[in-house]
C-alpha positions in Angstrom: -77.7 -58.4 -55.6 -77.5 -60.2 -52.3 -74.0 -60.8 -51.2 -72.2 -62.0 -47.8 -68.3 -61.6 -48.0 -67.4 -62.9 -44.2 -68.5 -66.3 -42.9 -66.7 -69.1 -40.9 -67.3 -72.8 -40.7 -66.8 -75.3 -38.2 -63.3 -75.9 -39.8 -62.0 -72.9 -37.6 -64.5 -71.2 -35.4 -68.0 -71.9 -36.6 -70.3 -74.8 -35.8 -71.7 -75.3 -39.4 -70.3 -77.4 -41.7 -69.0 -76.4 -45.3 -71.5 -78.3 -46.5 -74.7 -76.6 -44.6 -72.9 -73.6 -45.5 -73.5 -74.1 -49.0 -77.6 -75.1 -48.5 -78.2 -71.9 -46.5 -76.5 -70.0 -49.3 -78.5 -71.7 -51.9 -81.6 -71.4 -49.8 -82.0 -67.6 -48.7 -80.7 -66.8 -52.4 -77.3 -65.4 -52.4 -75.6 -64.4 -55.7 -71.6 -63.6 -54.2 -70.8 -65.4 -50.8 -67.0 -66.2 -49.7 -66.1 -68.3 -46.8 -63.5 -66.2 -44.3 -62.3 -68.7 -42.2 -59.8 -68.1 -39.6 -55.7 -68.7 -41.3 -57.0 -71.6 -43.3 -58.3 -72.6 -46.7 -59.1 -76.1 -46.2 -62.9 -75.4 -46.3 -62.6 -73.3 -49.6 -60.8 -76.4 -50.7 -63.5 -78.7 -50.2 -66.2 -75.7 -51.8 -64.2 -76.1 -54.7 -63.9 -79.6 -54.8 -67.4 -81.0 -54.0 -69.8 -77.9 -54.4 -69.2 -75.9 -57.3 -71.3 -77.9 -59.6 -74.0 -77.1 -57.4 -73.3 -73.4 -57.0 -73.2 -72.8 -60.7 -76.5 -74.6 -61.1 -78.2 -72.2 -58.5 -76.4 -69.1 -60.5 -74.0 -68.2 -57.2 -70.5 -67.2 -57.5 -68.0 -68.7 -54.9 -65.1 -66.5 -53.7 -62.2 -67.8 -52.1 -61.6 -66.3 -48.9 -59.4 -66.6 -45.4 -59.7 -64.2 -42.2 -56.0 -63.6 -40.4 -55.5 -62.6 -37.3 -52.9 -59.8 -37.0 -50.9 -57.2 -34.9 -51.2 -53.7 -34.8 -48.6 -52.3 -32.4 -50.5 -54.3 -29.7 -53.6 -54.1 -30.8 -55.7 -56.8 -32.3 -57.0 -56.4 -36.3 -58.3 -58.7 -38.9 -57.3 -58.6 -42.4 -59.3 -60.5 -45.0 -58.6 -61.5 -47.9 -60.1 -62.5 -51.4 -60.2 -63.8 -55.1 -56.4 -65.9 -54.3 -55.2 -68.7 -56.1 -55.6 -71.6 -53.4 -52.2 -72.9 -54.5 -50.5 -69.4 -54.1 -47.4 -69.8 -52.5 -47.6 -66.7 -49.8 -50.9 -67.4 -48.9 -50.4 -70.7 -47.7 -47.0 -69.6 -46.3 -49.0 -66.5 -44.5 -51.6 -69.9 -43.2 -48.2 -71.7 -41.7 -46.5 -68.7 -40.0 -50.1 -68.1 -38.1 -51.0 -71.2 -37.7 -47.5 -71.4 -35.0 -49.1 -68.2 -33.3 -52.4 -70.0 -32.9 -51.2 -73.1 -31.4 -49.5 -70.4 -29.2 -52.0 -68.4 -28.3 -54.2 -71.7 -27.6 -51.6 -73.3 -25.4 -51.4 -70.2 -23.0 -55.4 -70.1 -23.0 -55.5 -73.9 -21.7 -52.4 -72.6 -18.7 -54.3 -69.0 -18.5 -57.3 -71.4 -17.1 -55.7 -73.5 -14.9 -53.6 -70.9 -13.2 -56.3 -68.5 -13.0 -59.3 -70.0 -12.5 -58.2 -73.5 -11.3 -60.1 -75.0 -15.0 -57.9 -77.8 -15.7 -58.7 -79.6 -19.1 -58.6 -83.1 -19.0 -55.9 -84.9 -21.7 -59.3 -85.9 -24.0 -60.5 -82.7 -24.7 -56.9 -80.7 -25.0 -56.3 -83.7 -27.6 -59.3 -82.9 -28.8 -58.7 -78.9 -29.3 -55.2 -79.4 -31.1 -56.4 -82.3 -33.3 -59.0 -79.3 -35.4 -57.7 -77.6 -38.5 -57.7 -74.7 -36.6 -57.1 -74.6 -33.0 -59.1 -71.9 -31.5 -60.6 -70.3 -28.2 -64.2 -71.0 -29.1 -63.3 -74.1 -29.1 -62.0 -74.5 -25.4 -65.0 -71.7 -24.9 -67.3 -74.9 -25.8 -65.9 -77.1 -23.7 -66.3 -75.0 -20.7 -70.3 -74.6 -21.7 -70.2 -78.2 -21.2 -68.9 -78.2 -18.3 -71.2 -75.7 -16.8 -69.3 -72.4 -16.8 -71.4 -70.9 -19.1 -74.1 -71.0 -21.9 -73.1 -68.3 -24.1 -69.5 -68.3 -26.3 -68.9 -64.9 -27.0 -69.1 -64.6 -22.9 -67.1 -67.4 -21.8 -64.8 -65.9 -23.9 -64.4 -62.7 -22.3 -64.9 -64.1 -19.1 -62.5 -66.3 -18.8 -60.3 -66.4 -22.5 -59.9 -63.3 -23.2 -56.2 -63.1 -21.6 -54.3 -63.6 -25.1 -51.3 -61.3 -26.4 -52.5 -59.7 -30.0 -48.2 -59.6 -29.9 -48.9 -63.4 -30.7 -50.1 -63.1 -34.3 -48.7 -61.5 -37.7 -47.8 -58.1 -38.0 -50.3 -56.3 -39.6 -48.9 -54.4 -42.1 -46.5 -57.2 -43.6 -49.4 -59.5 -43.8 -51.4 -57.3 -45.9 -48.5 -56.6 -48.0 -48.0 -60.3 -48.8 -51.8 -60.5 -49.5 -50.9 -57.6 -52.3 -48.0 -59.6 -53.3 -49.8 -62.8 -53.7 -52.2 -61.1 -56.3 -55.1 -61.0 -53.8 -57.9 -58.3 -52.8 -57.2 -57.3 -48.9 -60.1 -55.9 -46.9 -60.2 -54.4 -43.4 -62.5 -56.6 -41.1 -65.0 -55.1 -38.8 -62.6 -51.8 -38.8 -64.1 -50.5 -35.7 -63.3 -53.5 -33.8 -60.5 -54.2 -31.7 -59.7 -57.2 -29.4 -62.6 -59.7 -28.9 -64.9 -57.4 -30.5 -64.7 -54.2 -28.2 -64.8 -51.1 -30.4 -61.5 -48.6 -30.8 -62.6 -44.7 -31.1 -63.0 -43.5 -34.6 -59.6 -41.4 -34.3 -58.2 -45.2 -33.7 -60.0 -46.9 -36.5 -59.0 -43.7 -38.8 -55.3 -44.4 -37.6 -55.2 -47.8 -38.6 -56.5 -47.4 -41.6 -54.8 -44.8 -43.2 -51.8 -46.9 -42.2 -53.2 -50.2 -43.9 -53.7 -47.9 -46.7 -50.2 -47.2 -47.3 -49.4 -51.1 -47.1 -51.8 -51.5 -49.7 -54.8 -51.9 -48.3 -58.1 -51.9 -50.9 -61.4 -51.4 -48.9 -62.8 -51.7 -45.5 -66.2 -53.9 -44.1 -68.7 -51.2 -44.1 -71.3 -53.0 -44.0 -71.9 -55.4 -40.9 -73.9 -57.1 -39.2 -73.1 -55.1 -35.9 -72.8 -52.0 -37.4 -75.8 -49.7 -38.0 -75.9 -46.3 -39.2 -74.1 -43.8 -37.8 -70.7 -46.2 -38.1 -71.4 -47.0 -41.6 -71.7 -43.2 -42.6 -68.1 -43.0 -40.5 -66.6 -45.6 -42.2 -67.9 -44.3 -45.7 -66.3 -41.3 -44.9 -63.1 -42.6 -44.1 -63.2 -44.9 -47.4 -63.9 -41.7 -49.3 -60.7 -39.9 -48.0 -58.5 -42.7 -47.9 -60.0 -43.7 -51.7 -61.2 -47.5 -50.2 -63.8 -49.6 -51.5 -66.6 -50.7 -49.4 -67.3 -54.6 -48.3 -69.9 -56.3 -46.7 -70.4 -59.8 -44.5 -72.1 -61.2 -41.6 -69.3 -63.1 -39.6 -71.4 -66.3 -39.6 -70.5 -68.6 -36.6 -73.3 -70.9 -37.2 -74.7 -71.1 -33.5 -71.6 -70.0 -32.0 -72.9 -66.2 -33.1 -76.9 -64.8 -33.2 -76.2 -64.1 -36.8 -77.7 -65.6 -40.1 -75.9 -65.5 -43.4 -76.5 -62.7 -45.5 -77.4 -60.1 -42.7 -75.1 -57.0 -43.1 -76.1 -54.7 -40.4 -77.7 -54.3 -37.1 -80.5 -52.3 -38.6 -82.1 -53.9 -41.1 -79.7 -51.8 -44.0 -79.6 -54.2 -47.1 -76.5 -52.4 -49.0 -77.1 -52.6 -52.7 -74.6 -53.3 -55.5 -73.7 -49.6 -56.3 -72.7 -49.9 -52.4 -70.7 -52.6 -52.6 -67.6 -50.7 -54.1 -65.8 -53.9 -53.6 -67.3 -55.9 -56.1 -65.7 -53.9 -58.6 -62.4 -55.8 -57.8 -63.5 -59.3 -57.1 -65.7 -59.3 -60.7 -62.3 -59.2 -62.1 
């Protein structure tokens, strides 16, 4: 069974639209894919409005899905989060709450610039940020590539966005306790991942979990596309003691990210359906 449980569109941080989503899923053969993107639903909206006749035609299963960004005592960590209702009344309020930290967290990126590195954005393209879904950093990160500061996103966002407060997000333990409340599965996103994707020691990543698990948390993303062996026998561990079942996704970004759909490690590992633990939850 191929699956890919993480992917964004260009509705928050991706440059693919819902729509080429769905051909490359029906393409390379998927049978379970959810899109993740960042603290909204709209483009699981639109799957579900426009694409599902397709979908059951090629034998896929659509799962709704939405990444948040959250706080750990400082510290950055994503909670995912599956098989909602798109009308469920938490999850949208979860979506309004963050979606105040974002225009935040965006608003001191765009002053971060201009007092650090003298990169003033002109009125056109800060309109043009705050007029997304989804205002994001990979967003201003493109608009510095085209204006020569760079050619890659993940490094113009280290470079020169990576100044933002994790403090600026929802705690993480309440979020995932709503996510229980609303009825949802909750999942632990690239676990040994901390702010803009530098790993946290496993003694960290252990910590945090074993928290998460006591706010209800119900599996971890084992399988990744940046993780290769050695962390995926770590985090198997970990799910073992803690008694967590074990996802999978890519963390699609369309060309923002040198990942395709559907790969779920750095290694060449393709997890089968007896290691996808998770699937037991979302067949439900």
């Amino acid at each position: 069974m191929k699956i890919d449980l993480h992917m964004h569109s260009n509705i928050s941080d991706g440059t693919a639209t819902v729509a080429e989503i769905v051909d490359i899923v029906i393409a390379i053969g998927l049978d379970i894919f959810a899109l993740t993107d960042h603290d909204t639903i709209n483009g699981c909206i639109k799957i579900r409005n426009d694409f599902v006749g397709i979908l059951k035609e090629n034998n896929i299963r659509f799962i709704n899905g939405i990444e948040f960004s959250t706080n750990d005592d400082g510290q950055e960590a994503h909670i995912l989060a599956y098989n909602f209702d798109i009308n469920n009344s938490i999850i949208n309020d979860l979506i309004k709450e963050n979606g105040i930290y974002r225009i935040l967290r965006v608003t001191k990126a765009i002053k971060s610039l201009k007092e650090k590195f003298g990169i003033e954005l002109t009125a056109d393209e800060i309109e043009y940020v705050f007029s997304m879904d989804n205002p994001s950093r990979p967003r201003i990160a493109n608009i510095l590539i085209q204006k020569g500061y760079g050619t890659d996103v993940g490094q113009v966002l280290k470079k020169y966005l990576s100044d933002v407060s994790p403090k600026d997000k929802l705690d993480m333990c309440t979020t995932v306790k709503k996510i229980k409340k609303a009825g949802a599965v909750c999942v632990l996103a690239h676990p040994l991942d901390g702010a803009n994707h530098n790993k946290i020691t496993y003694e960290e990543c252990e910590k945090r979990v074993g928290i998460l698990k006591e706010c209800g948390l119900d599996g971890i993303e084992c399988f990744y596309y940046d993780y290769e062996e050695s962390q995926r026998i770590f985090l198997k561990s970990i799910a073992q003691k803690y008694d967590l079942l074990l996802s999978g996704g890519s963390d699609y970004h369309g060309k923002n990210r040198a990942v395709s759909i559907g790969t779920l490690s750095r290694d060449n590992y393709v997890p089968d359906e007896s290691d996808l633990t998770i699937l037991k939850l979302l067949k439900k």
